[in-house]
VEXBA-410940 format. One line per field, with one value per atom (N, C-alpha, C): x, y, z; residue in three letters; atom name. Coordinates in Angstrom, 2 decimals, padded with zeros to 5 digits, m for minus. Each point is the difference from the previous one (the first is absolute). Layout:
BEGIN
px <- X, ... .
py <- Y, ... .
pz <- Z, ... .
residu <- Ala, ... .
atome <- CA, ... .
***
This chain:
BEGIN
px <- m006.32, 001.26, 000.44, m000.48, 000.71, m000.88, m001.47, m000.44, 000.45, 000.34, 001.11, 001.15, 000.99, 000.87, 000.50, m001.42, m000.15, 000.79, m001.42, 000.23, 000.41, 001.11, 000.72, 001.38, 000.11, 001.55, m000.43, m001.74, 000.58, 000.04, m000.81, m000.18, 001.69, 000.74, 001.43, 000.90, m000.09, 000.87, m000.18, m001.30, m000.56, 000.48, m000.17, 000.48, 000.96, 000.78, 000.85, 001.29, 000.27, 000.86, 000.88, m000.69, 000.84, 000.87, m000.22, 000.43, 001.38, m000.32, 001.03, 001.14, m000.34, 000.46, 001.10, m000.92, 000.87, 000.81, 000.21, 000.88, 001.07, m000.20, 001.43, 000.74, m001.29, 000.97, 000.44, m000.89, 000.43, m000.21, 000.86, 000.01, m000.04, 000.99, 000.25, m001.85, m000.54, m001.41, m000.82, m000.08, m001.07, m001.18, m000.56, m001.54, m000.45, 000.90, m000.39, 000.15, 000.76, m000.36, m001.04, m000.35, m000.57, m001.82, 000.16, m001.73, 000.09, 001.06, 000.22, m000.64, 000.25, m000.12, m001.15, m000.70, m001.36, m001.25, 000.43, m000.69, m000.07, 000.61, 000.07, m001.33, m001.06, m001.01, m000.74, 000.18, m000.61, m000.13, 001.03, m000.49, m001.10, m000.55, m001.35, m000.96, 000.06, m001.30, 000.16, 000.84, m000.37, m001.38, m000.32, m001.18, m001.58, 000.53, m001.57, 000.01, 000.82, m000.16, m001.22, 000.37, m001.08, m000.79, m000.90, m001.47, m000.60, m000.12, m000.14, 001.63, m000.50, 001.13, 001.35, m001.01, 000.61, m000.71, 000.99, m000.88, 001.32, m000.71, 001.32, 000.42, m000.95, 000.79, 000.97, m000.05, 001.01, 001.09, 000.83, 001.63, 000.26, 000.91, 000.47, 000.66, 000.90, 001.61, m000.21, 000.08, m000.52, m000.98, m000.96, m001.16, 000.16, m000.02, m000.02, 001.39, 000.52, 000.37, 001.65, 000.13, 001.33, m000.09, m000.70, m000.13, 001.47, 000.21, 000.26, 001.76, m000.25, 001.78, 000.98, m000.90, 000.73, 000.00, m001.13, 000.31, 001.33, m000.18, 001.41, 001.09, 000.47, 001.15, 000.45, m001.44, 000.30, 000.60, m000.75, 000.54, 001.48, 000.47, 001.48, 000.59, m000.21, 001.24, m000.19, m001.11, 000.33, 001.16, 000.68, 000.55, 001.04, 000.45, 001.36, m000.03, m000.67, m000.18, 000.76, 001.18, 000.55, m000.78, m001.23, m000.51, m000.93, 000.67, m000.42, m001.72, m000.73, m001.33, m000.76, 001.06, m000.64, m000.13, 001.30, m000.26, m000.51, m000.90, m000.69, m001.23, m000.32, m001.22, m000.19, 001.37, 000.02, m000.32, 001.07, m000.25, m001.25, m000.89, m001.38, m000.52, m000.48, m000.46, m000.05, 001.89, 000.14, m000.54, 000.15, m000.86, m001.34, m000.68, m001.45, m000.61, 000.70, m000.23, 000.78, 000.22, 001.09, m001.14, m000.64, m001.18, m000.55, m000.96, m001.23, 000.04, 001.00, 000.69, m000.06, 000.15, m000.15, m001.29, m001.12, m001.11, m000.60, 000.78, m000.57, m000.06, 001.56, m000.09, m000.49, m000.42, m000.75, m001.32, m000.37, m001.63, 000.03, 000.98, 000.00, 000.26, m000.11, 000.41, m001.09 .
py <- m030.83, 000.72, 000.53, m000.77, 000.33, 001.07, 000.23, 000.86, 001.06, 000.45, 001.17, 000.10, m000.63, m000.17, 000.73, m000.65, 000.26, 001.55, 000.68, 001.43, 000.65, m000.17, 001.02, m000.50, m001.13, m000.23, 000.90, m000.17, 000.67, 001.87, 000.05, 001.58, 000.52, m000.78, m000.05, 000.01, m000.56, m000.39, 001.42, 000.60, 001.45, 000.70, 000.20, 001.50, m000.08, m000.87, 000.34, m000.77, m001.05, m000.67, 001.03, 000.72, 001.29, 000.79, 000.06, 001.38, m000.97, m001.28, m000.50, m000.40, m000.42, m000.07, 001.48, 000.89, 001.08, 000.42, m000.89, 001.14, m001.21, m001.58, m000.90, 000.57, 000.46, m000.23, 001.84, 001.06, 001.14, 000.82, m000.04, 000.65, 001.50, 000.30, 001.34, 000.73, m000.91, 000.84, m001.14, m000.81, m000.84, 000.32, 001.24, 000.45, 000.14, 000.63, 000.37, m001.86, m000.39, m001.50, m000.65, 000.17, m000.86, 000.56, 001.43, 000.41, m000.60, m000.03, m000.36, m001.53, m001.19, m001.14, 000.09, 000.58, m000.35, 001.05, 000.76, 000.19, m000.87, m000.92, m001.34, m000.76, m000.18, m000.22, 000.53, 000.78, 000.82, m000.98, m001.16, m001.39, m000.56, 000.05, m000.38, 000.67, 000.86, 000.89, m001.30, m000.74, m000.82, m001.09, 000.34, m001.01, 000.65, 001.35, 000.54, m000.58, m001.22, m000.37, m001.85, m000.16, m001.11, m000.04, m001.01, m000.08, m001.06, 000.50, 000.89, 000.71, 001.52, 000.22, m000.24, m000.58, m000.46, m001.45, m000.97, m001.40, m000.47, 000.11, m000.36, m001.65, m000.45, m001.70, m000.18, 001.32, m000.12, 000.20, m000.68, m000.07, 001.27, 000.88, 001.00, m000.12, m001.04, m000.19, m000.84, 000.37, m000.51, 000.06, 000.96, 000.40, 001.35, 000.46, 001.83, 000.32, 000.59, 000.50, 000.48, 000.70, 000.54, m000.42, m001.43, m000.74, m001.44, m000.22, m001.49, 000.10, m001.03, m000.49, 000.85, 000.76, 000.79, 001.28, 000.70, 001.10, m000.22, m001.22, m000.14, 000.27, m000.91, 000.29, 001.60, 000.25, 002.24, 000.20, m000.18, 000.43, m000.42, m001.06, m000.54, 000.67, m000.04, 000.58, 001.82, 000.46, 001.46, 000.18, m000.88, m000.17, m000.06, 000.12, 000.30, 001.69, 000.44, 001.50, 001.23, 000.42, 000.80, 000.91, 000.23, 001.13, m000.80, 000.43, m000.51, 000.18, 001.12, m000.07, m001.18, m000.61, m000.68, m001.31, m000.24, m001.06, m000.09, 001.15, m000.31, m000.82, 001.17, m000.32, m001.64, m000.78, m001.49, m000.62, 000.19, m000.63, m000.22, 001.45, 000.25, m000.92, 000.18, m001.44, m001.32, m000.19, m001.34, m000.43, 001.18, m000.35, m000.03, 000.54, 000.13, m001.56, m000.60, m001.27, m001.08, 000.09, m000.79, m000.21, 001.31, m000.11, m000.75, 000.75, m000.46, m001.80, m000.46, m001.65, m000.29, 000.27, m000.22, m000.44, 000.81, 000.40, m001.56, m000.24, m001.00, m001.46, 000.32, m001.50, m000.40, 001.31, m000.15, m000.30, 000.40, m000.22, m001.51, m000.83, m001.59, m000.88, 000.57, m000.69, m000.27 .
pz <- 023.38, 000.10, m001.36, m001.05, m001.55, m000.25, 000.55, m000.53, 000.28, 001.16, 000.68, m000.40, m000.26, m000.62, m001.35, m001.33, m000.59, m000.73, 000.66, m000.43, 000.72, 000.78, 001.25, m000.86, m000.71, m000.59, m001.70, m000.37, m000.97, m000.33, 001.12, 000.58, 000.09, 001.21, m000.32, m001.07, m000.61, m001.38, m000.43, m000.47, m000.84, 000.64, 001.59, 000.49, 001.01, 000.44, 000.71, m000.55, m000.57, m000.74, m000.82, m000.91, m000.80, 001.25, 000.56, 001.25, 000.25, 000.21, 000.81, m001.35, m001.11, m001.12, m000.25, m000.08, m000.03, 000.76, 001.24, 000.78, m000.15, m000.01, m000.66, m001.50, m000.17, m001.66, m000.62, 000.63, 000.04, 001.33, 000.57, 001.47, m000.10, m000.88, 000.03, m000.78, m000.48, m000.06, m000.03, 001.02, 000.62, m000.69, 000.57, 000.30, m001.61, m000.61, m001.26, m000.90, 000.20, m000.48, 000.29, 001.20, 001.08, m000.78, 000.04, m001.21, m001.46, m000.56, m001.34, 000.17, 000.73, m000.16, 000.15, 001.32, 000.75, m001.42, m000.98, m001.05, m000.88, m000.33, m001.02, 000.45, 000.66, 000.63, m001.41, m000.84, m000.73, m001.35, m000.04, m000.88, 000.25, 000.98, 000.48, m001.23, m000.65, m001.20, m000.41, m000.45, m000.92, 000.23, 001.21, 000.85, m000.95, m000.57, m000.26, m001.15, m000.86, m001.51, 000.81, 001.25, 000.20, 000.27, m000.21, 000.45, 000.76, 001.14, 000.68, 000.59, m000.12, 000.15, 001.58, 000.97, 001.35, 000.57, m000.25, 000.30, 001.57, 000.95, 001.06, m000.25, m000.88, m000.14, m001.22, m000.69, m001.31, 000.10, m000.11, 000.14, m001.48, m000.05, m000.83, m000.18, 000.21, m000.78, m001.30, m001.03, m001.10, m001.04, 001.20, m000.34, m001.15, 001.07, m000.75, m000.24, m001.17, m000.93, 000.39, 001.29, 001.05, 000.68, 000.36, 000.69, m000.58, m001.40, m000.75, 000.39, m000.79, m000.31, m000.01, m001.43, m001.24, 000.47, 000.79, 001.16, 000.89, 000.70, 000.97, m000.71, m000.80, m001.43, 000.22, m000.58, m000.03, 001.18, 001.29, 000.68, 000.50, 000.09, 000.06, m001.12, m001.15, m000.89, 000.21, 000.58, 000.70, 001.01, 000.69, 001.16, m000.75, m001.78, m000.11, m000.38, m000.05, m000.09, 001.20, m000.31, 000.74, 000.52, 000.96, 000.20, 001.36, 001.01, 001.47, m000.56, m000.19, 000.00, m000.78, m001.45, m000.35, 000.53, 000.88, 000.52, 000.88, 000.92, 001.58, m001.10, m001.35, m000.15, m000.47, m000.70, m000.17, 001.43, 000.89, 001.19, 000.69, m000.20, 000.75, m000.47, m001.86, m000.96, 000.80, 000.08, 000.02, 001.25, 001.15, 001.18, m000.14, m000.58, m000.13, m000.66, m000.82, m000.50, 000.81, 000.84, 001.26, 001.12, 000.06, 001.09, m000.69, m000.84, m000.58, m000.04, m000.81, m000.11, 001.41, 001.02, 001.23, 000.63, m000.72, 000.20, m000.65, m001.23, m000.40, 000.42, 000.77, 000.49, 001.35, 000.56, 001.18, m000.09, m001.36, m000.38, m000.74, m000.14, m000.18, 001.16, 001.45, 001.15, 001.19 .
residu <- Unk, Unk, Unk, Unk, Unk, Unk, Unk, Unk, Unk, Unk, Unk, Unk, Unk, Unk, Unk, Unk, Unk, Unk, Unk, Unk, Unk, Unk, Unk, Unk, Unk, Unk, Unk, Unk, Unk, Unk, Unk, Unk, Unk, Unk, Unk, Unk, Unk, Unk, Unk, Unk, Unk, Unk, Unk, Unk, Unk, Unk, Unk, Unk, Unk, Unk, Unk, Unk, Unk, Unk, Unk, Unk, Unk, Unk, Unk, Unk, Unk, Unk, Unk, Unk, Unk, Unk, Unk, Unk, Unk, Unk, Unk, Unk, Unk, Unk, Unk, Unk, Unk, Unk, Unk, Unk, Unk, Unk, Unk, Unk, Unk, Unk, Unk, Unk, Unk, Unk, Unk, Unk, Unk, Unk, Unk, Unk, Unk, Unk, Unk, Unk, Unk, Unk, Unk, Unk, Unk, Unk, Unk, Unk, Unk, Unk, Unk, Unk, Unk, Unk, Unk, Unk, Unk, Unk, Unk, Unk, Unk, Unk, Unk, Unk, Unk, Unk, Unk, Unk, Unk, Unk, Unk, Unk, Unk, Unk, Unk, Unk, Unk, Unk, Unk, Unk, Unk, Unk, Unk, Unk, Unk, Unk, Unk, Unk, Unk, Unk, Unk, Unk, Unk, Unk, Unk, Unk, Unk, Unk, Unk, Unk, Unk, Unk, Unk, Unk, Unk, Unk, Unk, Unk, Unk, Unk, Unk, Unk, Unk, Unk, Unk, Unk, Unk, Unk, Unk, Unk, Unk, Unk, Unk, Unk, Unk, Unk, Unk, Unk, Unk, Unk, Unk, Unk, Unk, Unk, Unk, Unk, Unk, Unk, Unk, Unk, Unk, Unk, Unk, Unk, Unk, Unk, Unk, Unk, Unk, Unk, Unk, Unk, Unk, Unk, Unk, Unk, Unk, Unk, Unk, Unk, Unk, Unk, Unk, Unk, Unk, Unk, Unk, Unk, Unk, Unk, Unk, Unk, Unk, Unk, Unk, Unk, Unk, Unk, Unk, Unk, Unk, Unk, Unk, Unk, Unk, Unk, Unk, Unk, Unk, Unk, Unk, Unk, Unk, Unk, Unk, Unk, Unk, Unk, Unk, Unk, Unk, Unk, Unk, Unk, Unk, Unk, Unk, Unk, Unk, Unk, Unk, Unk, Unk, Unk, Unk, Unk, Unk, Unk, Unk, Unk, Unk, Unk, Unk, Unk, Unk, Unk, Unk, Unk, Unk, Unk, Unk, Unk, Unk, Unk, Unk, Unk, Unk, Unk, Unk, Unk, Unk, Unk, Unk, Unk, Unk, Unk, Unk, Unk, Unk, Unk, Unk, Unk, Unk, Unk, Unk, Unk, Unk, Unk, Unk, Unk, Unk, Unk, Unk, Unk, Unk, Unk, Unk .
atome <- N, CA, C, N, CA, C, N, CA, C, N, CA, C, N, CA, C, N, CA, C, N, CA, C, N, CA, C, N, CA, C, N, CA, C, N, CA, C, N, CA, C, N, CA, C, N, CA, C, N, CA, C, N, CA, C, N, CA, C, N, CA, C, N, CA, C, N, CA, C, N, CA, C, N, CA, C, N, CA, C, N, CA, C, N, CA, C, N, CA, C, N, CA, C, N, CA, C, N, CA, C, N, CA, C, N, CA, C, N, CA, C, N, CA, C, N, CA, C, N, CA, C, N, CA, C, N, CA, C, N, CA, C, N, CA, C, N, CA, C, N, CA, C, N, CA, C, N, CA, C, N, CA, C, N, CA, C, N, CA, C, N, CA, C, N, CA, C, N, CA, C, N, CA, C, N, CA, C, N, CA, C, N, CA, C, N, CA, C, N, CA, C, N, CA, C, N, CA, C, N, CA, C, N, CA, C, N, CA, C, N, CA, C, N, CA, C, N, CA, C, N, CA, C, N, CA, C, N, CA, C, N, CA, C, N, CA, C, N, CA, C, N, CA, C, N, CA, C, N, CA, C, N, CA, C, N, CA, C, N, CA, C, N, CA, C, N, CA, C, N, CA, C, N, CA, C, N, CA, C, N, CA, C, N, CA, C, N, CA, C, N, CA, C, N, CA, C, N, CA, C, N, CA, C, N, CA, C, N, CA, C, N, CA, C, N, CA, C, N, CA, C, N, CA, C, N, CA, C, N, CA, C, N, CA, C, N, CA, C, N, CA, C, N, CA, C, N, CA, C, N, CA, C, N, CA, C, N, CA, C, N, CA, C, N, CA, C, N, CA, C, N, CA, C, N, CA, C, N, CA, C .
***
């Protein structure tokens, strides 16, 4: 069951989570939020600095680079930035490492 599970919650999180994100937190332009978050997926380049560059047993929170701590940090202190775009793109972040962390603790169970 976890193996199904798995990647339909984290398939979710990447592409349909933003959509729904955007339309709580900006209604009046959902859709255009809702692409802004689901492009934050684009922290993933940081996967081409490992080797190998795709291991499905490697947990990435910690790992790679916009993956860490000190990435999250960035992205939370973006979220005081007056400019709705900058914050879909924190939120997307913070969702994108919300999944992924998800990902991880499903791969310790």
């Amino acid at each position: 069951m976890l193996d199904l599970l798995q990647p339909l919650l984290h398939v979710s999180g990447h592409a349909i989570a933003p959509f729904i994100l955007g339309w709580l937190f900006w209604r009046d332009r959902w859709w255009r939020a809702g692409l802004i978050m689901a492009a934050t997926i684009a922290i993933d380049a940081d996967h081409l600095l490992a080797d190998p560059i795709y291991d499905p047993d490697r947990c990435s929170i910690g790992f790679h680079p916009l993956h860490t701590m000190w990435a999250g940090f960035a992205y939370l202190a973006m979220l005081a930035i007056p400019n709705w775009k900058i914050r879909a793109v924190a939120v997307g972040c913070l969702l994108h490492l919300a999944t992924d962390g998800g990902d991880c603790i499903m791969q310790d169970l």
